[in-house]
C-alpha positions in Angstrom: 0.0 0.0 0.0 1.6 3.1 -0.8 -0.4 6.2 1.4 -2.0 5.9 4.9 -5.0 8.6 4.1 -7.9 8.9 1.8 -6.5 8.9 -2.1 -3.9 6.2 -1.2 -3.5 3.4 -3.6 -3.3 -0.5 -2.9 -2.4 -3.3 -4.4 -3.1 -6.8 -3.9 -1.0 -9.8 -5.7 -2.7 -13.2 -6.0 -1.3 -16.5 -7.5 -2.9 -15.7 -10.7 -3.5 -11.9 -11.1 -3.7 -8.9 -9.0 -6.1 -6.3 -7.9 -5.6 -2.3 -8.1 -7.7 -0.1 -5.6 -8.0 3.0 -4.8 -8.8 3.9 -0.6 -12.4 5.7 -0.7 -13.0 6.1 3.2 -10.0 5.1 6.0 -10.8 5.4 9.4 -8.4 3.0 11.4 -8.9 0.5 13.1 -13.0 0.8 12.3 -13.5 1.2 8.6 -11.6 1.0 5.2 -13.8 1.6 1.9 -11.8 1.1 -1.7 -12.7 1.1 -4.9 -11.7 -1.4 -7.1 -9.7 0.4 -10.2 -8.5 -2.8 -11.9 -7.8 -6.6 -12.2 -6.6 -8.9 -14.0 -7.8 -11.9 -12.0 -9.1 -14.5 -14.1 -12.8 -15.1 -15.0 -13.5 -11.7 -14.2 -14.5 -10.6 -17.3 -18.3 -11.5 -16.3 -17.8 -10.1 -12.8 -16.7 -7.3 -11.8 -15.7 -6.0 -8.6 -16.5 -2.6 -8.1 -15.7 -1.8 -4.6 -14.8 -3.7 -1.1 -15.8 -2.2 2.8 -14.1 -3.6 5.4 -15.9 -2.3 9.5 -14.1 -4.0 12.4 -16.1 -4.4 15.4 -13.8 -5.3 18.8 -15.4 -6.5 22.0 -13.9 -8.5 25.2 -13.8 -11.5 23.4 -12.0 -10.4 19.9 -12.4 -8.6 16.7 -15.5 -8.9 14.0 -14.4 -8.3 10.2 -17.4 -7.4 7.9 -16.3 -7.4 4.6 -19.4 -6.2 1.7 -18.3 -6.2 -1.9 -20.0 -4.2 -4.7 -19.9 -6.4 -8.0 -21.4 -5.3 -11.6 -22.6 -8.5 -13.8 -22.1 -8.9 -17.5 -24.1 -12.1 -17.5 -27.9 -12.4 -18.8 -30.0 -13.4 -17.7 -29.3 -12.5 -14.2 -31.5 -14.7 -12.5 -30.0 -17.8 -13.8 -26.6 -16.2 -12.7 -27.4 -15.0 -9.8 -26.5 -17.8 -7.5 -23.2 -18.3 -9.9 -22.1 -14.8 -8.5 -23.0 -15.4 -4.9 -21.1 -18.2 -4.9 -18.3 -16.3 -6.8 -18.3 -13.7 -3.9 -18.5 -15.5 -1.5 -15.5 -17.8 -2.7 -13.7 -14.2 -2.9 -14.3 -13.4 1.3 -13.4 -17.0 1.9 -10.0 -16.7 0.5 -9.7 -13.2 1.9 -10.7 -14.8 5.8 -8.9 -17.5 5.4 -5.7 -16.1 4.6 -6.4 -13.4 7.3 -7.3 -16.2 9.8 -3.4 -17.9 8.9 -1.3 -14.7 9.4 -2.4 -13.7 12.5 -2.1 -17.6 13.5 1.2 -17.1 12.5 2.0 -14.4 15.0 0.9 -16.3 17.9 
């Protein structure tokens, strides 16, 4: 990430592509909002991700990580690939979780 503050850019490298953003909204440790300025990732020609909000939520007993993704379809007709996309999303905040959940494993 190059910036702390609104206006600063990210990028994220995958196995197979990467994703360029742009921070909308950055009010640490609570929110971060970004829009998504490009990809390369594959398959995402039929869905695109538009933006990402990440709202952290600590208590006692840890830390709760909402993440809502905006997507635009290219896919007709949408309701047959609705479910598709859900499931294409939701794949998306797995790996995100997932990798989250095994770095701060690591720093135990």
């Amino acid at each position: 990430m190059k910036g702390t503050s609104v206006g600063s850019k990210r990028i994220c490298y995958f196995d197979q592509g990467s994703i360029e953003e742009t921070v909308l909204e950055w009010d640490p440790p609570r929110t971060m909002r970004l829009a998504i300025d490009r990809t390369n990732m594959p398959g995402r020609h039929w869905l695109e991700f538009n933006g990402a909000e990440y709202d952290l939520h600590g208590d006692a007993t840890g830390t709760t990580i909402t993440r809502v993704t905006t997507i635009r379809s290219n896919l007709r007709p949408a309701w047959y690939w609705a479910r598709f996309e859900v499931w294409g999303v939701a794949s998306e905040h797995e790996y995100l979780f997932s990798d989250l959940a095994q770095r701060f494993s690591e720093r135990k």
